[in-house]
N, C-alpha and C positions, 0 to 999 in steps of 0.2 A: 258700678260693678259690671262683672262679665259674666252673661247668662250663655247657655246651649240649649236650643228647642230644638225637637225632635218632632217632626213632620215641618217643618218651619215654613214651607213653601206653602202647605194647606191652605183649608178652610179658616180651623182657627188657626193656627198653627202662625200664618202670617200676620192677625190681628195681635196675636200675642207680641210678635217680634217688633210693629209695628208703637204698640202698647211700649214697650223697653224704648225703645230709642225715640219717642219723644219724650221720657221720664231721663232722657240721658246717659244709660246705659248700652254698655260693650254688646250686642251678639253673636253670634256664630249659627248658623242652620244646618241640622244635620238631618239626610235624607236620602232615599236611595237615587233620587233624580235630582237634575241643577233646575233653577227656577229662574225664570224671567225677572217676575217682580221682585228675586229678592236681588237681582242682578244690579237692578234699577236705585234699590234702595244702598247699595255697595254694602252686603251683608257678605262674610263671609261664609262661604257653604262646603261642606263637608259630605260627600257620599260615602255611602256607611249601609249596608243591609245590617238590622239589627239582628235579624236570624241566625248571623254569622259570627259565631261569639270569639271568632280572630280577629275578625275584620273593630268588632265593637273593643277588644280588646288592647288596640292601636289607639283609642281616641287618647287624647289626654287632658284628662280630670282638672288633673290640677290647673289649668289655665281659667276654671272654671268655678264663681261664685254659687253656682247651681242651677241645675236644670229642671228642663219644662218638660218632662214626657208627654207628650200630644198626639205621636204617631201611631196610626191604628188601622186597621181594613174594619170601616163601616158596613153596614148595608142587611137586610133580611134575609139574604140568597148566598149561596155559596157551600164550597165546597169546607169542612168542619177544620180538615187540614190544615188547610189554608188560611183560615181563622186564627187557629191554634198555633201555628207556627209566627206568625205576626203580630198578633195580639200578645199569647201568651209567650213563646221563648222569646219574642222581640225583648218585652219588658226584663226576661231572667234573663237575659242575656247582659243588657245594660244594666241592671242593679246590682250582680254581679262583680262588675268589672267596675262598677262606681265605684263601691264598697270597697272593694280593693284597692282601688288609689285616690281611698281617705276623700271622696267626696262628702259635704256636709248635707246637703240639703236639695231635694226634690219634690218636685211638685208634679202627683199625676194625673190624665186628663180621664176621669170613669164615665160610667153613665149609670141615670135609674135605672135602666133594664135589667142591672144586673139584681133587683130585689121583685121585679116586676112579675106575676104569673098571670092566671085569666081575672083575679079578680079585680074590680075598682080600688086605686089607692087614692082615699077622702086624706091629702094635708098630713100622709105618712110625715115620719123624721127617720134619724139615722140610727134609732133603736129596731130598723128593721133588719129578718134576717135576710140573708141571701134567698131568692130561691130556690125550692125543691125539685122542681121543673121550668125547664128552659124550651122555648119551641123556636128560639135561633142560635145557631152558633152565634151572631157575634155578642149577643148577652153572656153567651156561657164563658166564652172565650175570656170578655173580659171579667166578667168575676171572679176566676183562676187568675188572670193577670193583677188583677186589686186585693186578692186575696194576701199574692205573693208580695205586692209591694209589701203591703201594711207589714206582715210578720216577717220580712226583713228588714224594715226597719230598726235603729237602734237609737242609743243617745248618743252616739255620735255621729250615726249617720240619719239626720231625720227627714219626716219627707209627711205629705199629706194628700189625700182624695176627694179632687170636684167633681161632682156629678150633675155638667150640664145636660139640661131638658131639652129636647128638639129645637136645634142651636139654626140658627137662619139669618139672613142679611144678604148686602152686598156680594156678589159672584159667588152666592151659595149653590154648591155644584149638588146635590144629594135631593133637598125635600121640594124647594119651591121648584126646579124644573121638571121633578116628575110627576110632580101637582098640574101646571101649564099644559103639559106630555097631553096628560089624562086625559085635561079642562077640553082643549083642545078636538081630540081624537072620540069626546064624548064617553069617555069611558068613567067617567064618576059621579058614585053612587053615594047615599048619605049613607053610614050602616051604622044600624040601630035607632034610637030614635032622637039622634042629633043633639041632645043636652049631655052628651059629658063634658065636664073641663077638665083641662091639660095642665101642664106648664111647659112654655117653651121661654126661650131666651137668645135675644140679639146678638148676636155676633161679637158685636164689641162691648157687650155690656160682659160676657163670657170671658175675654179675654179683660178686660178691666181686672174681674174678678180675681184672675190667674194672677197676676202682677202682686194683685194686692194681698194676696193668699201668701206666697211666698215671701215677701216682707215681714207679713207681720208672721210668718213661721221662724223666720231669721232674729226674729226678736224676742216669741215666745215659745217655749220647749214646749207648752202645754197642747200646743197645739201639734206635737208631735202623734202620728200612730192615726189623726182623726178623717172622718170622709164626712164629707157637705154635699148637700145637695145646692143647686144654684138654679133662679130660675129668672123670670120680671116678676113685677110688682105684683102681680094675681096670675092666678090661671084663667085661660080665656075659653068657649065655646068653642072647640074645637072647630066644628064646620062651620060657623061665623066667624072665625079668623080664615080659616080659607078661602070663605067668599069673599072677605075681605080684600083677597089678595089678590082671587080671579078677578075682581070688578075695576081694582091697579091696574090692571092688564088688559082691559076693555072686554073682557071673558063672562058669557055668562053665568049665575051663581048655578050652583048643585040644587035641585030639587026634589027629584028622584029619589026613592030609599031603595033599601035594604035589611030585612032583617037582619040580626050580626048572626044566630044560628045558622041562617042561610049560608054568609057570605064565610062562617068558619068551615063551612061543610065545603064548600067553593075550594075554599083556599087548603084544605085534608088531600082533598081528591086532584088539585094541582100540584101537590108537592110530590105526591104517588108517582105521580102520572111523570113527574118530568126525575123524580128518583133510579124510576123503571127502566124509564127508555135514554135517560144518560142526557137528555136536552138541555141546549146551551141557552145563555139568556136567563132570564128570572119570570117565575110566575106572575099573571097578572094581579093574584092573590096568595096567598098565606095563611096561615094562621093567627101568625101573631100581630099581622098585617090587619088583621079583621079584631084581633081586640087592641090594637093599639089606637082605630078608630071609632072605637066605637066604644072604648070602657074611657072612665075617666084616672086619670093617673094626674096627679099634682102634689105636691111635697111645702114640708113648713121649710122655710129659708132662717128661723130666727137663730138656730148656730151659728150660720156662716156671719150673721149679723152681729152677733154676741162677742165671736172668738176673733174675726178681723175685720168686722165694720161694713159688711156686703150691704154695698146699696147699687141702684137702679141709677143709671147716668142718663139713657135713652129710654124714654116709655115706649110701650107698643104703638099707641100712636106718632110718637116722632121717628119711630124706626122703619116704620112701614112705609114712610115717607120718604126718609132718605133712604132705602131699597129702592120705591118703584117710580119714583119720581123725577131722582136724579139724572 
């Protein structure tokens, strides 16, 4: 078949593409920038602002078994706009103009945040609701954008929602370098009292997921309208997978704490501060930086398992291995 991923070049974006074409399948990469490695791999690549609901309404659909929306501005900082404009009209932008030229089937890339507020989530499922309060644009951003998938949605046009966990691996640009950053410059702190667990998820065990997501959507309608969360096999100790990762890296572990009330008061009176005065760059804290470390958030995976077979290809310990070892 002939897939279109959108951010193709990414994080995931490229394990996805990478994931299709040793399954034997056509792709195409659409993106605002051209990409090395997908040059390398002879992927056909497409510039495209998704904001630009001219330019998205050039693509053509029909050449197309279905797409991977992947494309997204990650990250805790930023301007709401900018969020909203990328996240959110990226997505109404392209679903739109799918819809319109009779595309079947999509697959979009979410995240938990978008259910996420201050409190602990113990092995939530997908009976949660959204959030009432957001203390990042890009959570907010994308739960309008997931919002918008799902109820445009139809039966002829169907499509479904993965929500990978703090996604990492091989030239993961975003968590483990500014983990290193930190490790390094000694700027991290445990905050709280270091037993939450998380769920995070490998790179390619995410983009596995994605492949196999959309398959068995192409196969079963029921699985039309629905959003999964995806993660590994368990949730881990958050700050012992990080030391984990430091000690790969020949880096001291984290010992040092922090209350999280501290570190949320920290991360209030940074956001003020760099609000006020218009500062470029990201605070060294947050808020939701301080409960993202410091509560436990981890999700039941038994949907994904149930409706198209979600398993675990790489454990945490073999992935940590092929990341830092190789």
């Amino acid at each position: 078949m002939n897939f279109l991923v959108t951010g193709g070049g990414g994080f995931l974006g490229l394990e996805i593409v990478k994931e299709l074409l040793a399954r034997g399948h056509l792709v195409t990469s659409l993106a605002r920038n051209e990409y090395t490695a997908l040059k390398s791999l002879e992927v056909p690549q497409v510039k495209c602002d998704l904001s630009d609901f001219n330019q998205v309404e050039k693509i053509n659909f029909s050449e197309f078994n279905g797409v991977f929306h992947v494309a997204a501005k990650a990250g805790v900082w930023g301007k709401k706009d900018e969020y909203m404009r990328i996240n959110f009209l990226g997505t109404k932008n392209l679903m739109t103009a799918a819809k319109k030229a009779k595309l079947k089937y999509m697959v979009y890339t979410s995240t938990p945040s978008v259910v996420f507020e201050k409190d602990s989530i113990l092995g939530g499922d997908e009976s949660l609701p959204y959030a009432q309060k957001y203390y990042t644009h890009y959570a907010y951003s994308k739960k309008c954008a997931e919002d918008f998938f799902i109820n445009t949605l139809t039966d002829d046009f169907q499509g479904l929602s993965l929500r990978p966990h703090l996604i990492w691996g091989e030239d993961d640009p975003h968590i483990v370098p500014r983990l290193l950053e930190r490790a390094q410059a000694g700027q991290l702190k445990i905050i709280g009292d270091g037993k939450n667990l998380v769920d995070i998820i490998y790179v390619k065990n995410a983009a596995i997921a994605h492949v196999d997501a959309m398959l068995a959507l192409m196969k079963n309608k029921k699985l039309n309208k629905q959003c999964y969360f995806v993660g590994q096999e368990k949730p881990v100790y958050l700050w012992d997978f990080i030391n984990s990762i430091l000690e790969l890296n020949n880096l001291s572990p984290v010992q040092n704490k922090v209350s999280y009330k501290a570190a949320f008061f920290i991360g209030f009176i940074l956001e003020k501060i760099y609000q006020i005065f218009g500062l470029s760059g990201e605070p060294k804290m947050t808020r939701f930086t301080a409960m993202q470390l410091a509560k436990s958030h981890y999700f039941s995976h038994e949907k994904a398992k149930r409706d198209f077979n979600y398993q675990i290809h790489y454990t945490t310990e073999q992935a940590l291995l092929k990341t830092f070892t190789n």
